[in-house]
C-alpha positions in Angstrom: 75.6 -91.4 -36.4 77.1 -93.7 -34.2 79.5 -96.3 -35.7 78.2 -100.2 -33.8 81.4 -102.3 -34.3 80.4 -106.1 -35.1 81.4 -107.0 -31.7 78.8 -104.4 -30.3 76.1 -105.8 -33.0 76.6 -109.6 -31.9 75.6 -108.2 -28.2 72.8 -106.6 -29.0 71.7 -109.1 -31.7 72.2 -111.7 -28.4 70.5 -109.8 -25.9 67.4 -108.7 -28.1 67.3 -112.9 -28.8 68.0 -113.4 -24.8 64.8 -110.4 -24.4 63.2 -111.9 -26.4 63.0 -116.0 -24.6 62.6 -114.5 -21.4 59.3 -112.6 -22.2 58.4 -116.0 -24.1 58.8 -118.0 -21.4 57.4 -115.5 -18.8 54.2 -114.6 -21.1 54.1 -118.4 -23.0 55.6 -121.5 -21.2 55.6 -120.2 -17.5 51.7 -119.7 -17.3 51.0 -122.8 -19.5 53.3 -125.1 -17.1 51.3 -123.4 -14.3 47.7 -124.3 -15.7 48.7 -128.1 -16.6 50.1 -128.5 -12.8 46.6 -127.1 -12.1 45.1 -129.4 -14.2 46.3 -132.5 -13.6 45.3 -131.5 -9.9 42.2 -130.9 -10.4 41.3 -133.3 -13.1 41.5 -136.2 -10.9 39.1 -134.4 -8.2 36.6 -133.6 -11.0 36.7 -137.0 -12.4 36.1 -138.3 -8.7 33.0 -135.7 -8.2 31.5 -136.9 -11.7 31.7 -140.5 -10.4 30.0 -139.7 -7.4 27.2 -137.0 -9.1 26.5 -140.0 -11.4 26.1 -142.8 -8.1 23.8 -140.3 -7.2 21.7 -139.5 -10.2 21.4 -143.3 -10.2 20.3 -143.4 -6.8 17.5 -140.7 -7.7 16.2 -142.0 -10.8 15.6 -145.2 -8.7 14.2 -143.4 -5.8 11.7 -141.4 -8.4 10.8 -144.7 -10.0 9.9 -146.1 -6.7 8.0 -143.3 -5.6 6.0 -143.2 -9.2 5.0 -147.1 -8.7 4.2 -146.6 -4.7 2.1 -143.5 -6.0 0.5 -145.3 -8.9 -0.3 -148.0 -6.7 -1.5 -145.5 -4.0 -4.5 -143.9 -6.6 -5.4 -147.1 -8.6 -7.7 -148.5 -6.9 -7.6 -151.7 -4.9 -10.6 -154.2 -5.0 -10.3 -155.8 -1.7 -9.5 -152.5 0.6 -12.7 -151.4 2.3 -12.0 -148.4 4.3 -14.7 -148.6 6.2 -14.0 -152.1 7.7 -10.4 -151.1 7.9 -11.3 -148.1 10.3 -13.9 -150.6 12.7 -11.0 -152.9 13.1 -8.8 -150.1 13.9 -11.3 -148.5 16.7 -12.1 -152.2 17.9 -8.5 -152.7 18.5 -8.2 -149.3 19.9 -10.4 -149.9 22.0 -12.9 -147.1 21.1 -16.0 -148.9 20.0 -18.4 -147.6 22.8 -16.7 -143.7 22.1 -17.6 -144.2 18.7 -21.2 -141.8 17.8 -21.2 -142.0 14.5 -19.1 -143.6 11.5 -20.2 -142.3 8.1 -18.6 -142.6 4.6 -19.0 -140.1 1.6 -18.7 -141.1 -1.5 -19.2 -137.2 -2.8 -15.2 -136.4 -2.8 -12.6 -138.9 -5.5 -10.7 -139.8 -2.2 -12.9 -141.9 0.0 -13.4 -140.3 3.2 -14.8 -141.2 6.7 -15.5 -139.0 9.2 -15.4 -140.8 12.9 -17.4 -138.8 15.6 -15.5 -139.7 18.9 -17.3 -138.5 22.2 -15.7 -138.9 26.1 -12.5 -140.2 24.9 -9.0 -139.0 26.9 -6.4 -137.2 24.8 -4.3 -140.2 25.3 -6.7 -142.2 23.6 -6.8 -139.8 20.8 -3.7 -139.0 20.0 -3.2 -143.2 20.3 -5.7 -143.7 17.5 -4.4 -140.8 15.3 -0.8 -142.4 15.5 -2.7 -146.0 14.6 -3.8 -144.5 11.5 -1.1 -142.7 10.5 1.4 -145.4 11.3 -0.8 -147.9 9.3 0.5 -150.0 6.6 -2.6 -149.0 4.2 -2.7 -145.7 2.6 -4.7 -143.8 4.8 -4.4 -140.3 6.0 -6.2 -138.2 8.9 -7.6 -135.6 6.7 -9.2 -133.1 9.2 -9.1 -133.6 13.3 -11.9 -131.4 15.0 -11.5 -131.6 19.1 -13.7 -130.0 21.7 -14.1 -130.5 25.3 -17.0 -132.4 26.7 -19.1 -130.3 28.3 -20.1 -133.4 31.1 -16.8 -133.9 31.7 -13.9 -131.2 31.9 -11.2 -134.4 31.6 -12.3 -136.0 28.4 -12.9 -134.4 25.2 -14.9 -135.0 22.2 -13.3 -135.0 18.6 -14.4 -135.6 15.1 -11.9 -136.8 12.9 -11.8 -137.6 9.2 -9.8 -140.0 8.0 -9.5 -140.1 4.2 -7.7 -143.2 1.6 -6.3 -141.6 -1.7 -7.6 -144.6 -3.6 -10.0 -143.5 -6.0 -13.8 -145.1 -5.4 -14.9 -144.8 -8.5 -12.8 -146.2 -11.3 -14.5 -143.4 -14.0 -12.4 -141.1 -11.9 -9.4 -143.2 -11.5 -9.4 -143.2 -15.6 -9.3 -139.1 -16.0 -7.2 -138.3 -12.9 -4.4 -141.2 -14.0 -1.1 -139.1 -15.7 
C-alpha cells in the first residue's frame, strides 16, 4: 500500500470538504437563489393579474345580474303594454297606415305575435319600419319577414312581417316557464 503522509491526508480531507460545497452550492443554493430571483419577479405580476381577474369577475357578476333582471323583466308580463296598439302607433308614425292589409294578433304561441301584411310599400320604407321596431325601446322583435314583389308594380314590393313581444300573454304560462 501506499503510505499518505498527514500533510497529504489534510489535502485531501480539504479538497473532498472543498468537492463537497461546490456540488452543494451548484446542486442546492445556486438553483434555489435562481428560483426566488424568479419569484419575486413574477410574484408581483401575478398579484397584479389576480387584481385585475378579480375587477373583472366583479364587472361580470354585475353584468349577469343585470342581464337576469332586464330578462326577468322582459318575460313577466307587463299590464299596460299592448302590442297591438304599440305596432299602429309605430305604422302611423311610419307612415304606412294605407300599406297596411291586414293586422292580426295570435294568442296561440306564449310570445304574443303580430303578423303585419304590408302591400305596395318601397324597400326604403321597409327596411325603415323594421329598424323602428328593432330600435324600439319595448321589447319587441321582428320574428319572421316574408317579401315579395308586387306583381302591379315592378318598384314596390309586398311583405308580411311578424313582429313578436317575449312577454308572456297569459300569466298561467308566465308561472311554469319562470326559472
Amino acid at each position: 500500500m501506499i503510505q499518505v503522509t498527514p500533510r497529504e491526508r489534510l489535502l485531501s480531507l480539504g479538497l473532498i470538504v472543498a468537492l463537497a460545497a461546490w456540488v452543494l452550492y451548484a446542486l442546492a443554493v445556486k438553483p434555489t437563489c435562481d428560483r426566488i430571483r424568479t419569484l419575486q419577479r413574477i410574484i408581483p405580476e401575478k398579484q397584479a393579474q389576480l387584481r385585475q381577474l378579480q375587477t373583472q369577475s366583479a364587472q361580470y357578476t354585475a353584468l349577469r345580474n343585470e342581464f337576469a333582471r332586464q330578462q326577468t323583466e322582459m318575460t313577466s308580463p307587463g299590464p299596460d303594454f299592448q302590442l297591438l296598439s304599440f305596432l299602429e302607433t309605430l305604422v302611423e308614425r311610419q307612415k304606412l297606415a294605407k300599406h297596411v292589409v291586414t293586422m292580426e294578433l295570435d294568442t296561440r304561441q306564449p310570445a304574443e305575435t303580430v303578423a303585419i301584411e304590408l302591400r305596395e310599400i318601397s324597400l326604403k320604407q321597409l327596411i325603415d319600419f323594421l329598424n323602428a321596431v328593432q330600435t324600439s325601446e319595448s321589447a319587441v322583435r321582428v320574428g319572421s319577414l316574408h317579401i315579395r314583389k308586387n306583381p302591379n308594380n315592378e318598384g314596390l314590393l309586398d311583405s308580411t312581417v311578424g313582429i313578436s313581444n317575449p312577454k308572456l300573454s297569459h300569466p298561467a304560462l308566465a308561472t311554469h316557464t319562470a326559472p
